[in-house]
N, C-alpha and C positions, 0 to 999 in steps of 0.2 A: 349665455343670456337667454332667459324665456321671454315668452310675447305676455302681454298684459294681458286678465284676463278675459277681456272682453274684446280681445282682435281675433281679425282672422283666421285660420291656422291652414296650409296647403293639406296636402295628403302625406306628404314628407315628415310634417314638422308634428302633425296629429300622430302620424303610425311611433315615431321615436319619440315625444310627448310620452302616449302610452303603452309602449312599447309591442304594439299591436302591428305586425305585418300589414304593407300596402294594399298586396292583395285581398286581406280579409278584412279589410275597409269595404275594398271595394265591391267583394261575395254580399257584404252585408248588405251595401245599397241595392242590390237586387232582391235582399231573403226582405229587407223593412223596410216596407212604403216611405214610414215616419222616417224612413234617413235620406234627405235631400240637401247633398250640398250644391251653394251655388256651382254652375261649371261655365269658367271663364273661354276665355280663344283657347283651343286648344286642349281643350275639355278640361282643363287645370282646374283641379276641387280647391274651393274654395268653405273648410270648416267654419260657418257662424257659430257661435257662443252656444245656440241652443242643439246645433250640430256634435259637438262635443260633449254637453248633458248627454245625450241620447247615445253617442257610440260608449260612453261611459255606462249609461243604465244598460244597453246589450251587451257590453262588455262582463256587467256583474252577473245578468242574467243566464247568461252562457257561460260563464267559464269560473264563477263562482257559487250562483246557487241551481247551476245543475238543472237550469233548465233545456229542453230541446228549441231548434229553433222553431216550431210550430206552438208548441207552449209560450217562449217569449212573445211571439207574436200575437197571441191572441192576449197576454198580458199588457201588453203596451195597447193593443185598440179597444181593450176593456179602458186601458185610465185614459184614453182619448176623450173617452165621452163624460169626462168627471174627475178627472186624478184628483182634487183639490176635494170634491165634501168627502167630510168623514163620514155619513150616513152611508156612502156609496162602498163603505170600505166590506161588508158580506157579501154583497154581488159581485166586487171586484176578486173576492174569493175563489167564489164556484167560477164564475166566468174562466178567472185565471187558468186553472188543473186542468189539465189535457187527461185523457182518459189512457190512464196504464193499468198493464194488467200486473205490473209488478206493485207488490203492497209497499216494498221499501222505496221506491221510486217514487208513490203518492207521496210517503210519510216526508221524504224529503221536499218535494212541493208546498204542502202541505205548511210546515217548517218557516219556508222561504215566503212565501206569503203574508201567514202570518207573523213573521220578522215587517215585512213590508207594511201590514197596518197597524203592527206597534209604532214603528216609524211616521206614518200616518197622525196617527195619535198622538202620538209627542211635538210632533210640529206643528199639530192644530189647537193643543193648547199651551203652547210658546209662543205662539200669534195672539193668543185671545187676549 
């Protein structure tokens, strides 16, 4: 049986959720500001709703499109200051790209990005 999806989740119930070892839950709350879960007695993580978005968008970040975690990071406090206007989605570009000296390693950035303000785009005029 899963939790609804707007409860809680432990750190137990998150890491097998998706299928993400504890401990790199827990690496993660040290590498990303933006990952704070509650922590009850006993330091018992406590995943909110918007905790779970976020181990999910690091999740894809890392281990799907191949970002570093200094690249994710500066990715996620680029969309802190705006994820939502589309205007903001070419600054959220360059901001995004960490400086490699490998060309396929941009191109893949690169790529991944721009995946992200196509997706941008389509949800901003699915609202409209």
């Amino acid at each position: 049986m899963t939790k609804e999806q707007g409860a809680f989740r432990t750190i137990g119930e998150l890491s097998k959720e998706l299928s993400i070892k504890p401990h790199i839950l827990r690496y993660w709350e040290d590498q990303f500001a933006v990952l704070t879960p509650l922590k009850r007695a006993g330091s018992r993580r406590h995943y909110r709703p918007e905790d779970v978005m976020m181990v999910k968008t690091i999740n894809r970040l890392l281990n799907e499109e191949g970002y570093t975690i200094k690249g994710a990071r500066k990715f996620l406090s680029s969309r802190r200051r705006g994820p939502e206007m589309v205007e903001d989605a070419p600054q959220l570009a360059a901001a995004a790209l960490p400086l490699a000296s490998n060309m396929q390693e941009d191109n893949s950035l690169i790529l991944a990005e721009l995946k992200t303000i196509r997706d941008q785009l389509t949800n901003a005029l699915n609202h409209a």
